[in-house]
N, C-alpha and C positions, 0 to 999 in steps of 0.2 A: 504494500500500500504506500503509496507515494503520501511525502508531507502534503502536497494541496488536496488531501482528502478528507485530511483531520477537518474538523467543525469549526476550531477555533483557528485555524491556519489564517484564514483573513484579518481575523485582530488583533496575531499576533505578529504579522505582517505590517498593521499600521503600527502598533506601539514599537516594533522597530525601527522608525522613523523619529531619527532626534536632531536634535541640533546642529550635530557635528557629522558632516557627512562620511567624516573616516566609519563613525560606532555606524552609520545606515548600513555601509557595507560589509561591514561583519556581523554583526547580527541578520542581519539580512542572507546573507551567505551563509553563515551557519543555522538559519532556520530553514531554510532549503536544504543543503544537504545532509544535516545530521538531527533535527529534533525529533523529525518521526521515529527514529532507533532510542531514542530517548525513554529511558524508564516514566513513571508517574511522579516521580520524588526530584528527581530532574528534570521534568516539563515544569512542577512548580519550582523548583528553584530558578529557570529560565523568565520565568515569570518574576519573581523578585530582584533577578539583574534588571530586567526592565524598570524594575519600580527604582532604581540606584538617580542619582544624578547625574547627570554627564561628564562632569571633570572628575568623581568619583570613578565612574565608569570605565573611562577614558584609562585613569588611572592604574586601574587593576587589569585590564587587556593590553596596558603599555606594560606591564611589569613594575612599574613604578611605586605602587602601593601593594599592599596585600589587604583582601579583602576584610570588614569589620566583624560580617558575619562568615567565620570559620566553614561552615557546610557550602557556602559557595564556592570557594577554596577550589576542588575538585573541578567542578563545572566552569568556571573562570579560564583551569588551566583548560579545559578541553576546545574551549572556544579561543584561546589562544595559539593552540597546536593548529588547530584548524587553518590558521591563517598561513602556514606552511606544508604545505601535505607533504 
């Protein structure tokens, strides 16, 4: 099953639309090719980087920060790697 089958694919396609067009295209890139493999405990935590602020954001996909809340930690780096296959 491809991610644009999921129900919520559309909104979380628009909530990956921020500010800074660097975070559009990663998040955006990695809700297309990896969310759908994405467990349940990881689609919500995908959903709580969304809720992050952008220079927060920004920060912890640049490596610059590490995340506040620890459980993103994991998900962070994955969407990190991604940007390198």
């Amino acid at each position: 099953m491809s991610s644009t089958a999921d129900p919520d694919y559309a909104r979380l396609k628009w909530r990956c639309r921020r500010g800074m067009r660097e975070l559009d295209a990663v998040l955006q890139a990695f809700l297309q090719s990896a969310y759908a493999a994405l467990g349940d405990d990881d689609k919500s935590r995908f959903e709580a980087i969304l809720d992050l602020p952008d220079p927060e954001l920004y920060g912890y996909l640049a490596g610059r920060l590490e995340p506040k809340d620890r459980s993103l930690a994991p998900l962070i780096g994955r969407i990190r790697a991604s940007l390198h296959p």
